[in-house]
DRENDO-1510 file (C-alpha; in Angstrom, 1 decimal, always signed):
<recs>
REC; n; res; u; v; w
REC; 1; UNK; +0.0; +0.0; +0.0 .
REC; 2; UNK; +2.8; +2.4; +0.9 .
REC; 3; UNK; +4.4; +2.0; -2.4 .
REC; 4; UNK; +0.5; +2.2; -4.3 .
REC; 5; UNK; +0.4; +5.4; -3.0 .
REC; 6; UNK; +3.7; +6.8; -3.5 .
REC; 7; UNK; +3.2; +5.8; -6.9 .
REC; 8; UNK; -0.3; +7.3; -8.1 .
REC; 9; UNK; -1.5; +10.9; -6.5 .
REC; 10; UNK; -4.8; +9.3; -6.5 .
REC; 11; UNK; -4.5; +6.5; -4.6 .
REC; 12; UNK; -2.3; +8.5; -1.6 .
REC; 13; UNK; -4.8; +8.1; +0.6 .
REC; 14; UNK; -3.5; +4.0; +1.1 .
REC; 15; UNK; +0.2; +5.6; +2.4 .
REC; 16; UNK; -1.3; +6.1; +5.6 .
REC; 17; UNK; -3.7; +3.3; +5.5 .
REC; 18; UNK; -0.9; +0.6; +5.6 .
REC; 19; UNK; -0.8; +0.4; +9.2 .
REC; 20; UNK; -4.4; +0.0; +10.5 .
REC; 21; UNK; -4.9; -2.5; +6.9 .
REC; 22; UNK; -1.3; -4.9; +8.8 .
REC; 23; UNK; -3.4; -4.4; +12.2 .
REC; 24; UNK; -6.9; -5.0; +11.0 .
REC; 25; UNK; -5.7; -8.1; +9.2 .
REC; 26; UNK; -3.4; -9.8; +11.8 .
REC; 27; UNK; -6.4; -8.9; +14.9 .
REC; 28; UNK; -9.1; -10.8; +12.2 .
REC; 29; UNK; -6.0; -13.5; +11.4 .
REC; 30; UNK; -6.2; -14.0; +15.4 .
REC; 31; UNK; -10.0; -13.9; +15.9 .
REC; 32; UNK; -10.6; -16.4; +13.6 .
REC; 33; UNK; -8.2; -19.1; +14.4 .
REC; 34; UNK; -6.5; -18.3; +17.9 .
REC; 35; UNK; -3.2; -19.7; +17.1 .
REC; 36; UNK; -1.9; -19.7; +20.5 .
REC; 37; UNK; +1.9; -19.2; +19.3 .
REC; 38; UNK; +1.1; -15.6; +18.3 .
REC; 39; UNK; +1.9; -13.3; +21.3 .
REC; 40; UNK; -1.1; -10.4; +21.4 .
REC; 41; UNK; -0.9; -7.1; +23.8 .
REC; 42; UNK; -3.4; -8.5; +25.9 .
REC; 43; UNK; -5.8; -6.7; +28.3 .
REC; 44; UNK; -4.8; -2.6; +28.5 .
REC; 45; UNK; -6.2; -0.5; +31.0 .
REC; 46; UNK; -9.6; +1.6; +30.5 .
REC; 47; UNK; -8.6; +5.3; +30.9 .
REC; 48; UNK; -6.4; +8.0; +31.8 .
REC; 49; UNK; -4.7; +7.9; +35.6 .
REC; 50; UNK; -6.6; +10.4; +37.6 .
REC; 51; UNK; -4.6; +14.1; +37.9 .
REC; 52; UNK; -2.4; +14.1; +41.0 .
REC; 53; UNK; +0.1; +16.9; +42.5 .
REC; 54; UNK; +3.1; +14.9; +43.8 .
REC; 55; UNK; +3.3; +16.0; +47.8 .
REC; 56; UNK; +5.9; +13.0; +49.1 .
REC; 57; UNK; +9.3; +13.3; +47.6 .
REC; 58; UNK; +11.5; +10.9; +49.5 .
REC; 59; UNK; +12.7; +8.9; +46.6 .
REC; 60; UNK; +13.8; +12.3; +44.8 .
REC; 61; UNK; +17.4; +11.6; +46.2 .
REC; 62; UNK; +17.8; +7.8; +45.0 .
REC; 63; UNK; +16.1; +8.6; +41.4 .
REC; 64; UNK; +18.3; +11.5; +40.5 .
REC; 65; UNK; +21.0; +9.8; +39.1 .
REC; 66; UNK; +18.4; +7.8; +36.9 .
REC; 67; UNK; +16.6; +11.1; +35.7 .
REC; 68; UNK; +19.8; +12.5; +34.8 .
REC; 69; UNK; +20.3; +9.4; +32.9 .
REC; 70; UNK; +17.1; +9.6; +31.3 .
REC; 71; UNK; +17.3; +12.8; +30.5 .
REC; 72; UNK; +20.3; +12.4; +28.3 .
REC; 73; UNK; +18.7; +9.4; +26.3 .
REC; 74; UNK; +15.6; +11.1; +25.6 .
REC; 75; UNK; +17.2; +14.3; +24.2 .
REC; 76; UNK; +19.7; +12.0; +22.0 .
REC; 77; UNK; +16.9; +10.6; +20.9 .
REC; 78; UNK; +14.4; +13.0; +20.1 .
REC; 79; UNK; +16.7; +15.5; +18.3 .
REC; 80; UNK; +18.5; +12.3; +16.5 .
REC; 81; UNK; +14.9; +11.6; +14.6 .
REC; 82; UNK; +14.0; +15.1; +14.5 .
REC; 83; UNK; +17.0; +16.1; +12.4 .
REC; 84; UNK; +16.6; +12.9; +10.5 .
REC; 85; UNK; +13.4; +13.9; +9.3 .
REC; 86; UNK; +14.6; +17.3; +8.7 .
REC; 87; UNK; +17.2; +16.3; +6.7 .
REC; 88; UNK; +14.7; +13.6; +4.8 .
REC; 89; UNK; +12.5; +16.3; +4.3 .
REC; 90; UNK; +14.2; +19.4; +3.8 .
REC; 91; UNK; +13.7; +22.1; +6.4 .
REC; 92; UNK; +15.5; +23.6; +9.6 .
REC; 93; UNK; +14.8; +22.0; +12.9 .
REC; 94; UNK; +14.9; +24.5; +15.8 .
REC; 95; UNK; +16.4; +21.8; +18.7 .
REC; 96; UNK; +15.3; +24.8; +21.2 .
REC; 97; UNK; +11.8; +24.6; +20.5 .
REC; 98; UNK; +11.9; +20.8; +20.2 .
REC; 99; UNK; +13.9; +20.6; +23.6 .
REC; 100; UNK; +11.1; +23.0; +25.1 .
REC; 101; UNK; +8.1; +20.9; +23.8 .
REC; 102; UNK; +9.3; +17.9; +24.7 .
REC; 103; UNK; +10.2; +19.6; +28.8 .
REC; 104; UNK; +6.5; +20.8; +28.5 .
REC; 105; UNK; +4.5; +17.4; +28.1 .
REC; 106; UNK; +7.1; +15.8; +30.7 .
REC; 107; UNK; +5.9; +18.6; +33.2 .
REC; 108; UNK; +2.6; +18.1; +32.2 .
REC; 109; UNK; +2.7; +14.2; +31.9 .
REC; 110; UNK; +4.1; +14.2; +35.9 .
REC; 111; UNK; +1.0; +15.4; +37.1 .
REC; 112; UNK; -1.0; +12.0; +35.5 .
REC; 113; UNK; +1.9; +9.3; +36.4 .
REC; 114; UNK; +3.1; +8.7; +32.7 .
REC; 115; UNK; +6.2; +7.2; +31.4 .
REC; 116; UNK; +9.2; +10.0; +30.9 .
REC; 117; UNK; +8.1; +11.3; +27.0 .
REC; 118; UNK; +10.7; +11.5; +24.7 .
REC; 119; UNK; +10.7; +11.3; +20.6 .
REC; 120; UNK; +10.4; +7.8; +19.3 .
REC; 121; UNK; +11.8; +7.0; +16.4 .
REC; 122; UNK; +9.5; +4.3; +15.9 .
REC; 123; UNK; +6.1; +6.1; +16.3 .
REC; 124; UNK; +7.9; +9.2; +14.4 .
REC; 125; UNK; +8.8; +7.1; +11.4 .
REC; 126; UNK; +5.2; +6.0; +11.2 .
REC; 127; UNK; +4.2; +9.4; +11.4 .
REC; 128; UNK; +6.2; +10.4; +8.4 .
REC; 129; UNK; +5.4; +7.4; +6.6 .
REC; 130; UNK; +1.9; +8.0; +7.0 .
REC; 131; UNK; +2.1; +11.6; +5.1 .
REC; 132; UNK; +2.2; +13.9; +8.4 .
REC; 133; UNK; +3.4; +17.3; +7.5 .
REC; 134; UNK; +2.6; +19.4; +10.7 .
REC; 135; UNK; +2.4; +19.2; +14.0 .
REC; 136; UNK; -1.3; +19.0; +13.8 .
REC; 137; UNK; -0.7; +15.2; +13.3 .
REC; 138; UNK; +0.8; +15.0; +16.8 .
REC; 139; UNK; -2.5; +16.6; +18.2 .
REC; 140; UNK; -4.4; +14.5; +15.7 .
REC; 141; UNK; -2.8; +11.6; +17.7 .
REC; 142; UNK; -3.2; +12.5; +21.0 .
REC; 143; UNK; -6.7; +13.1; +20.3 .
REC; 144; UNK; -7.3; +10.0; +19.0 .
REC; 145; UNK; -5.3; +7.7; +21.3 .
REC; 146; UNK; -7.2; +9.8; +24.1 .
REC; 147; UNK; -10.7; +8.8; +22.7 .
REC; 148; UNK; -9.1; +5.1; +22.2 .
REC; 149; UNK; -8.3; +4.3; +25.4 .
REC; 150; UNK; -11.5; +5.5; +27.0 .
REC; 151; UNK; -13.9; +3.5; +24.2 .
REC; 152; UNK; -11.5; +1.1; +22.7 .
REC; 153; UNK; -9.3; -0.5; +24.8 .
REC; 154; UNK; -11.3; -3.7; +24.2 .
REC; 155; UNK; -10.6; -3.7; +20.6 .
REC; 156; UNK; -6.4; -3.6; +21.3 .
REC; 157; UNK; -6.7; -7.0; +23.4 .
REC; 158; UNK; -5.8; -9.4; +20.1 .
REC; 159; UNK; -3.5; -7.3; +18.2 .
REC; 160; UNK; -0.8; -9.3; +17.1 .
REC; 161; UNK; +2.7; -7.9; +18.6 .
REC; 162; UNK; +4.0; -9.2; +15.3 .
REC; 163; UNK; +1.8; -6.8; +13.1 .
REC; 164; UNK; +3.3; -4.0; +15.3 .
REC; 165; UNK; +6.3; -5.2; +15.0 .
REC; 166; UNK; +6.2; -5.7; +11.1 .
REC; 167; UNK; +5.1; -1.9; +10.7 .
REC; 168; UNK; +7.7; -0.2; +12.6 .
REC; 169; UNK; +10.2; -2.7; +10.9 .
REC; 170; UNK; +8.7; -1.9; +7.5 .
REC; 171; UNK; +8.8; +1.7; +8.3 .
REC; 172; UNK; +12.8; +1.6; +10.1 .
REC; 173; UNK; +14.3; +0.8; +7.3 .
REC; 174; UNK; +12.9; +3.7; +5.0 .
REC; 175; UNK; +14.8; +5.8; +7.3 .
REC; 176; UNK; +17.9; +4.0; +6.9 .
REC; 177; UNK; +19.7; +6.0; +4.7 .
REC; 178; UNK; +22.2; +3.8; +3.2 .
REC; 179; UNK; +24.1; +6.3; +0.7 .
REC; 180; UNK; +25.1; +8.9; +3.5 .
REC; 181; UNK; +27.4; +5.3; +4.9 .
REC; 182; UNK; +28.6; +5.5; +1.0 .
REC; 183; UNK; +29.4; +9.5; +1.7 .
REC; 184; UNK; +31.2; +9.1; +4.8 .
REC; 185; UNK; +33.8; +6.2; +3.3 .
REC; 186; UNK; +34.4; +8.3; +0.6 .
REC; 187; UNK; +35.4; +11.6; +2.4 .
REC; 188; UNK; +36.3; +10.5; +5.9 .
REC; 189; UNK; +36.8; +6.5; +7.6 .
REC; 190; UNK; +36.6; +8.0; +10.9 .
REC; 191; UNK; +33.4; +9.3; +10.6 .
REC; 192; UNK; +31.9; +5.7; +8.7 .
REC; 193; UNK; +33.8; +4.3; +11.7 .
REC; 194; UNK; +31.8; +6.2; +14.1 .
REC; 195; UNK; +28.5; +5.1; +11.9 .
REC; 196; UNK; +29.4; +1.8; +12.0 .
REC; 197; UNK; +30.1; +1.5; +16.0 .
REC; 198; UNK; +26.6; +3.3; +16.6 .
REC; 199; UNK; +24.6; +1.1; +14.0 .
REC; 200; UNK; +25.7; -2.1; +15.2 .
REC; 201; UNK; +25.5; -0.9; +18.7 .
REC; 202; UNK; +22.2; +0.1; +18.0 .
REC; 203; UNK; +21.1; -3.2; +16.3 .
REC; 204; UNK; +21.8; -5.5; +19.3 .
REC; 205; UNK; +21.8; -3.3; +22.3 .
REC; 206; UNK; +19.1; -1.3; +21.3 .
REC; 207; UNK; +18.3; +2.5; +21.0 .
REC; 208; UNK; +19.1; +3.7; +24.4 .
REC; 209; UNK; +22.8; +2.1; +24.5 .
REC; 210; UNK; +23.1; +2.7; +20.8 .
REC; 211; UNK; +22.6; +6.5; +21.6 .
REC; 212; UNK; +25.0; +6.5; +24.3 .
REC; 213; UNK; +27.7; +4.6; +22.5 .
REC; 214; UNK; +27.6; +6.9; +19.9 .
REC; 215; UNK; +28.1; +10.1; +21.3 .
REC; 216; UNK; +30.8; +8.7; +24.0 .
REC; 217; UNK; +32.8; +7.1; +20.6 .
REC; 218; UNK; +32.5; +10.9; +19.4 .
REC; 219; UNK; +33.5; +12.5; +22.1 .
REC; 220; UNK; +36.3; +10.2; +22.6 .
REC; 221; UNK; +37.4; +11.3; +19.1 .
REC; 222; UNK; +37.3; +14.9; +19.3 .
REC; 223; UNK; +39.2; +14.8; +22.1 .
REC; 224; UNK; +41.8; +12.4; +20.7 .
REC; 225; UNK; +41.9; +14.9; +17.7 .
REC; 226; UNK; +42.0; +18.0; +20.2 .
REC; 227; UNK; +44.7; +16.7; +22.6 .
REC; 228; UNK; +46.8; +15.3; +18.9 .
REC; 229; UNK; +46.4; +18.5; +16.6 .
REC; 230; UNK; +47.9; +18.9; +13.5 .
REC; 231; UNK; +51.4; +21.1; +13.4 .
REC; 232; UNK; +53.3; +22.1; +10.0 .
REC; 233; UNK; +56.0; +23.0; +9.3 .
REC; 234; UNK; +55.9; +26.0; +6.6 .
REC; 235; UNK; +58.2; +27.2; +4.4 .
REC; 236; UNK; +58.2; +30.4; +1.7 .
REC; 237; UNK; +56.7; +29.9; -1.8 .
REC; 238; UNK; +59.2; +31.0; -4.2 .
REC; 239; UNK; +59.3; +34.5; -5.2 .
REC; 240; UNK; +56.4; +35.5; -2.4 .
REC; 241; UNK; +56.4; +36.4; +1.1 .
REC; 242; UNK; +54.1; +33.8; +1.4 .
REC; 243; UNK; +54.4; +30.9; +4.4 .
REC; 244; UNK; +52.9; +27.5; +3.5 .
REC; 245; UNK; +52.6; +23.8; +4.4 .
REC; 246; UNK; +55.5; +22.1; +2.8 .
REC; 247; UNK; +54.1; +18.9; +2.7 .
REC; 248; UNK; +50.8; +20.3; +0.7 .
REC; 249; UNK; +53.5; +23.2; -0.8 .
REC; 250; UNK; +56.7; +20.6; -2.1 .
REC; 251; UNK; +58.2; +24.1; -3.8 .
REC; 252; UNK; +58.0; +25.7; -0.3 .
REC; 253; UNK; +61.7; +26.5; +0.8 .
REC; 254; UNK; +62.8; +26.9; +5.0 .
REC; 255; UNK; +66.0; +29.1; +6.1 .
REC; 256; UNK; +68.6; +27.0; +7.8 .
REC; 257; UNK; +68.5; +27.4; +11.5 .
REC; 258; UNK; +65.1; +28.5; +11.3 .
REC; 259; UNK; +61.9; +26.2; +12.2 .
REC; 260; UNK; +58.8; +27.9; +11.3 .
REC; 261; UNK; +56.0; +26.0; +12.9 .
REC; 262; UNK; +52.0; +26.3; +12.7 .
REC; 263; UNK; +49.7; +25.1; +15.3 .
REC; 264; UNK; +46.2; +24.7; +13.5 .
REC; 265; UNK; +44.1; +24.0; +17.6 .
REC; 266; UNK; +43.8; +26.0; +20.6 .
REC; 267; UNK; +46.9; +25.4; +23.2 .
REC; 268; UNK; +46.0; +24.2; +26.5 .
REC; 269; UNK; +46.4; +21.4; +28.8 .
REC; 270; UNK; +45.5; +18.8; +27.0 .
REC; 271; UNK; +47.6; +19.0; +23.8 .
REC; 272; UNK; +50.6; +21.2; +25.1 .
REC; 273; UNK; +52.8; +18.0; +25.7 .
REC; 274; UNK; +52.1; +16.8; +22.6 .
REC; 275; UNK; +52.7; +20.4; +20.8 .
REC; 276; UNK; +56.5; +20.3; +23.0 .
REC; 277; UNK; +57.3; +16.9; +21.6 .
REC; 278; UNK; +56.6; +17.6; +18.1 .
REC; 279; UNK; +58.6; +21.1; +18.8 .
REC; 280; UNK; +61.5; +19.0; +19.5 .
REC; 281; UNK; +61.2; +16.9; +17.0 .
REC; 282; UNK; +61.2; +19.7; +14.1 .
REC; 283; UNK; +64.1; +21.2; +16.0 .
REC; 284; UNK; +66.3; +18.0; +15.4 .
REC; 285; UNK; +64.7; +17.0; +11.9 .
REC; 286; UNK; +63.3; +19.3; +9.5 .
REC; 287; UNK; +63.4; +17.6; +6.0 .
REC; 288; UNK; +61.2; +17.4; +2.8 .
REC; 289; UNK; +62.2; +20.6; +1.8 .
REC; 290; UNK; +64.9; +23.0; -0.4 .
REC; 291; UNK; +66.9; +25.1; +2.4 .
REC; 292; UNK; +67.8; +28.5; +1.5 .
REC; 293; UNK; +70.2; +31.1; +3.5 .
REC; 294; UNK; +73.5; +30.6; +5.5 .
REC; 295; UNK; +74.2; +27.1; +6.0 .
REC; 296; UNK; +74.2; +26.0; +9.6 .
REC; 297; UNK; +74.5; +23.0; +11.5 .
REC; 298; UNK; +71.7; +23.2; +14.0 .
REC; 299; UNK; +68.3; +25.3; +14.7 .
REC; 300; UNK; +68.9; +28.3; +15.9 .
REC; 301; UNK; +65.4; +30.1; +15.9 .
REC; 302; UNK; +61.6; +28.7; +16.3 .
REC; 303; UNK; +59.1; +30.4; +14.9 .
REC; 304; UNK; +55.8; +29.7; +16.0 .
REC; 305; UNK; +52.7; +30.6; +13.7 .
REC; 306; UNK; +49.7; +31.3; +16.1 .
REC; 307; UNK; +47.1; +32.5; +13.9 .
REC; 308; UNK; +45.0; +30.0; +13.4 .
REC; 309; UNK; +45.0; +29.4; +17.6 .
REC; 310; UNK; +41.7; +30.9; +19.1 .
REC; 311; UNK; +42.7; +30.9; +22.6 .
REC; 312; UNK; +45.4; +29.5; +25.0 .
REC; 313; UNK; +45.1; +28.3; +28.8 .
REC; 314; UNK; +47.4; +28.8; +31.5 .
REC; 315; UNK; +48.9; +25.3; +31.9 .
REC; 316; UNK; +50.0; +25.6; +28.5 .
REC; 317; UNK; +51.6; +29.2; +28.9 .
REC; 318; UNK; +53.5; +27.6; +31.9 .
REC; 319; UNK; +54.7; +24.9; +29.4 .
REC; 320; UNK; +55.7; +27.1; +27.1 .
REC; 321; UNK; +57.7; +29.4; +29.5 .
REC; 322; UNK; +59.6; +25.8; +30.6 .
REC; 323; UNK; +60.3; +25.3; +26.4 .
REC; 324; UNK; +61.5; +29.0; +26.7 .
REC; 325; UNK; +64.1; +28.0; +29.5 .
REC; 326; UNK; +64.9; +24.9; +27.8 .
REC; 327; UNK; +65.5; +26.5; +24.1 .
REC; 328; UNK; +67.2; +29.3; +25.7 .
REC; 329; UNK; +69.6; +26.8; +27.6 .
REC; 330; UNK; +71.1; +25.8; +24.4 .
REC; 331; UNK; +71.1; +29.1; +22.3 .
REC; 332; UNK; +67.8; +28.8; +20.6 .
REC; 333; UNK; +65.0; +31.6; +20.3 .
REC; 334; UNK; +61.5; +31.7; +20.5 .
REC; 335; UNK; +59.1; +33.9; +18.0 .
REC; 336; UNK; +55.7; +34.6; +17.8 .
REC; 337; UNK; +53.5; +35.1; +14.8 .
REC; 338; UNK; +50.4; +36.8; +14.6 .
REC; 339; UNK; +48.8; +35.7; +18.2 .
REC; 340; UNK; +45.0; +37.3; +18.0 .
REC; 341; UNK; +44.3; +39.7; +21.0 .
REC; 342; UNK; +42.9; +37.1; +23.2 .
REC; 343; UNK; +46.2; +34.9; +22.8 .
REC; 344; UNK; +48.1; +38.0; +23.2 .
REC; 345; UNK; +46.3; +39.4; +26.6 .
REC; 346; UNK; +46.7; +36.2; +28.0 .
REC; 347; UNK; +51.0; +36.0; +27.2 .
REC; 348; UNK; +51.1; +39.5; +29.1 .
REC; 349; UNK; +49.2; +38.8; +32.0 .
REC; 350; UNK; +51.3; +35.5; +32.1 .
REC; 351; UNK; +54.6; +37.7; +31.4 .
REC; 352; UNK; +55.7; +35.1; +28.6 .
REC; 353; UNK; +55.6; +38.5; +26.9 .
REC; 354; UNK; +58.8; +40.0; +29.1 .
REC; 355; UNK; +60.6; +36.7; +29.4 .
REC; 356; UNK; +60.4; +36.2; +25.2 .
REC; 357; UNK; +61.4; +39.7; +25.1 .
REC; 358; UNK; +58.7; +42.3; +22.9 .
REC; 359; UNK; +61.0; +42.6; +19.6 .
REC; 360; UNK; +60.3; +38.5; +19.0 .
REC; 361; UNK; +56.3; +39.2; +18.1 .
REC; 362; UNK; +55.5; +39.7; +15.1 .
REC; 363; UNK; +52.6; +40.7; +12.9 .
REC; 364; UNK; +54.0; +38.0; +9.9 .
REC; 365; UNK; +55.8; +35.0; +9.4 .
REC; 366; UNK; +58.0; +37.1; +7.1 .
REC; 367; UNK; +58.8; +39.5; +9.1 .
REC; 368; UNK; +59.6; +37.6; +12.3 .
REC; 369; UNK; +62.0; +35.0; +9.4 .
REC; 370; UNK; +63.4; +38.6; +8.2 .
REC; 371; UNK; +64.4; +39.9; +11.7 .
REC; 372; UNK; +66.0; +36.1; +13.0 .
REC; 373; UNK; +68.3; +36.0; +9.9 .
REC; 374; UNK; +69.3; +39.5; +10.5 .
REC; 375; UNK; +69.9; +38.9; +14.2 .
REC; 376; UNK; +71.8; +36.1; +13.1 .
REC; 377; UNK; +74.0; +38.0; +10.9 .
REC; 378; UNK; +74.3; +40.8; +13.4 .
REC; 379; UNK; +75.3; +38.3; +16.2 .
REC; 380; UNK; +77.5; +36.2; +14.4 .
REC; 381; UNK; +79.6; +39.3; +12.9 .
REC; 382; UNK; +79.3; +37.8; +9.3 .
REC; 383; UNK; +77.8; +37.8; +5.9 .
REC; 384; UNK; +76.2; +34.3; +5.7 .
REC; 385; UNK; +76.4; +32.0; +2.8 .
REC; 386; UNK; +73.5; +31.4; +1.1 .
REC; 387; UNK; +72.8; +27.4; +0.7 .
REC; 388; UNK; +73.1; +26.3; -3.0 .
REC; 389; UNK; +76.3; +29.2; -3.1 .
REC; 390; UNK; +79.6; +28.5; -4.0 .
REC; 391; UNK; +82.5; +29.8; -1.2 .
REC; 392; UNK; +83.4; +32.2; -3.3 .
REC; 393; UNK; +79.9; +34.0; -3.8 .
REC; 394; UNK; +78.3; +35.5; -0.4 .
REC; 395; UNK; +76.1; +38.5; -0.2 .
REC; 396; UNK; +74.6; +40.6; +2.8 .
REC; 397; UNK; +71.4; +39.6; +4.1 .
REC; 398; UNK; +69.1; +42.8; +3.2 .
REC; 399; UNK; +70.8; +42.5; -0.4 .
REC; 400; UNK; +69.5; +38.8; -0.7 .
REC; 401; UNK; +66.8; +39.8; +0.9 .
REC; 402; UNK; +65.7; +42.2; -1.6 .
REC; 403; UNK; +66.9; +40.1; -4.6 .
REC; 404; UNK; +64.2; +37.2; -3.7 .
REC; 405; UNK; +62.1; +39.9; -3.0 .
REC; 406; UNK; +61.6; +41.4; -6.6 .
REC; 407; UNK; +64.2; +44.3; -5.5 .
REC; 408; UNK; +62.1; +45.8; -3.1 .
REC; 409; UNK; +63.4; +47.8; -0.2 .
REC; 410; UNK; +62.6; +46.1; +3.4 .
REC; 411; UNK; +59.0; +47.0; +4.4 .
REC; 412; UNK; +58.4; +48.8; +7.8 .
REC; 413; UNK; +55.9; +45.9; +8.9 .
REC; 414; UNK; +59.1; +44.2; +10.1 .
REC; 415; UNK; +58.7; +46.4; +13.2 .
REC; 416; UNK; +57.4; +43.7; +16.3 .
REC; 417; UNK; +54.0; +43.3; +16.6 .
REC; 418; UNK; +54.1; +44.9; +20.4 .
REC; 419; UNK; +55.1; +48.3; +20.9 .
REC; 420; UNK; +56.1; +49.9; +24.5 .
REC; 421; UNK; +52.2; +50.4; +25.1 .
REC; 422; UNK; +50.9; +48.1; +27.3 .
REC; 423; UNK; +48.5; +45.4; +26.1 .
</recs>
């Protein structure tokens, strides 16, 4: 019937009858030959429970941990089918409004003894597969089941479980949508990994555990991707003053003695000991990559990119004053790229600021690269080599500097980012 009237516009009217046809057939299949291996629902109740203000609240201690517990499952569950019939039908779902509806009728319900409400998936998928389009179906229903269980509670005693069974099956697996499991091997494994824990979870532990395995598996992976984030390395496109990836950018040349590093997460607690250890490991090894400027034996700068780092906590601005110490005990210097204001407030009030020193913050990655091979140069009392160079060919820095720069003079963003001001 559901595919009759999906089929012909005048025959839509059997879509919704498919239901009460599977329970009007298996209640007659049972009236007539009382098989007595068919389990039916049996004897239900005439009636609503009479209204009742709760006044005795001893149990409220015991049960909390169970509401709290309930609480979770039911809004898992009622926003999971809502935005999957959003999604199946196209519009926005306001999770507010849906959160506050379903608060209301467990307020309301409390005051007649019912069950904790909560969006099923199986009732809601009959809903939808019955044609509902507004929420005048849901007071349709309660009107209905209302009158039903004050006149026809008799009627529901031979109802096969198996007919209810065979609807909510029939109508499950319309909402199975098979190619988004397609879409998410295709662009990410973790994701169809997630699906996959979640469905079979789902399948033989049922809804409730399903739900909860799901979102623990995804929290456990966001915080394994928070507390692992990705770092490049970048190096300068050729001819630009442009810093990129040089794994994504192969052309992308680095400075010897100088690591410039980009941290693409927020810094705190959680990740900082990875961040150091990766640190380290770029200080020893940087490779995949043409070197340009004096050669040198060892790092002698760290440039860190901050940009793309939306905040930073304190435990990790205590590791990074440690790093500081550590760097500085064997010659090497910190510089910082284009923090945004909230980073940057939170280095002064932690006086990483003052123990960096002002002049290594910078508004660019060029400019902070810029000033480190000219401190380098000034330091060392020499002009360096450039790598690639024979011996017998050396030039100044701001001269090679300006030749790779399209002979331009040195722009007066290479000032720090701070001034004497205080932030």
């Amino acid at each position: 019937m559901k595919h009759l009237g999906k089929s012909k516009k005048s025959l839509r009217f059997l879509r919704a009858s498919g239901p009460l046809t599977a329970v009007i057939l298996g209640t007659s299949f049972v009236k007539i030959f009382h098989p007595s291996s068919i389990s039916v629902v049996g004897e239900i109740p005439k009636g609503l429970p009479k209204f009742h203000i709760p006044r005795e609240f001893q149990y409220a201690e015991s049960l909390i941990s169970t509401a709290v517990v309930i609480t979770g499952v039911a809004i898992l569950e009622s926003v999971g089918i809502a935005k999957a019939l959003a999604a199946k039908n196209g519009y926005e779902l306001d999770s507010n409004q849906e959160l506050f509806g379903l608060g209301m009728a467990n307020i309301c319900g409390s005051f007649f003894s019912a069950y904790p409400a909560t969006g099923s998936f199986s009732r809601s998928a009959v809903n939808h597969e019955g044609g509902a389009k507004t929420g005048l179906s849901g007071i349709t229903t309660g009107f209905t089941m209302g009158c039903a269980l004050y006149f026809l509670t008799p009627l529901f005693r031979d109802i096969p479980q198996c007919a209810l069974a065979a609807i909510v099956i029939s109508v499950g697996i319309s909402l199975v949508d098979y190619e988004e499991a397609l879409f998410l091997w295709r662009v990410d494994k973790k994701d169809f990994l997630l699906w996959t824990i979640t469905c079979i979870t789902t399948l033989f532990l049922g809804i409730e555990i399903g739900v909860l395995v799901g979102v623990s598996a995804s929290l456990a992976f966001v915080i394994h991707e928070s507390a692992n984030p990705y770092i490049a390395v970048l190096g300068r496109l050729p001819g630009t003053t442009v810093y990129r990836n040089i794994e994504q950018y192969p052309e992308a040349y680095v400075y010897n003695g100088i690591v410039v590093v980009r941290i693409d997460a927020p810094i705190y607690f959680a990740n900082i000991s990875y961040i150091k250890d990766r640190l380290r490991e770029y200080e020893l090894s940087c490779s995949g990559s043409t070197k340009h400027g004096a050669e040198s034996e060892r790092i002698y700068f760290v440039i860190i990119e901050m940009a793309p780092v939306p905040y930073i906590d304190s435990s990790a601005v205590q590791a990074l004053k440690d790093l500081h110490q550590e760097y500085k005990s064997r010659e090497i210097q910190i510089a910082i790229s284009n923090p945004n204001r909230k980073v940057l407030i939170t280095l002064s009030r932690a006086g990483l600021i003052e123990l960096i020193g002002k002049r290594w913050y910078f508004v660019s990655v060029h400019d902070a690269v810029k000033a480190c091979l000219e401190h380098r140069q000034n330091v060392h009392g020499s002009t360096p080599r450039m790598g690639g160079q024979t011996p017998g060919r050396q030039t100044g820095f701001l001269q090679w500097q300006r030749r790779h720069d399209g002979g331009e003079e040195s722009s007066p963003d290479e000032e720090p980012l701070l001034s004497q001001k205080e932030v």
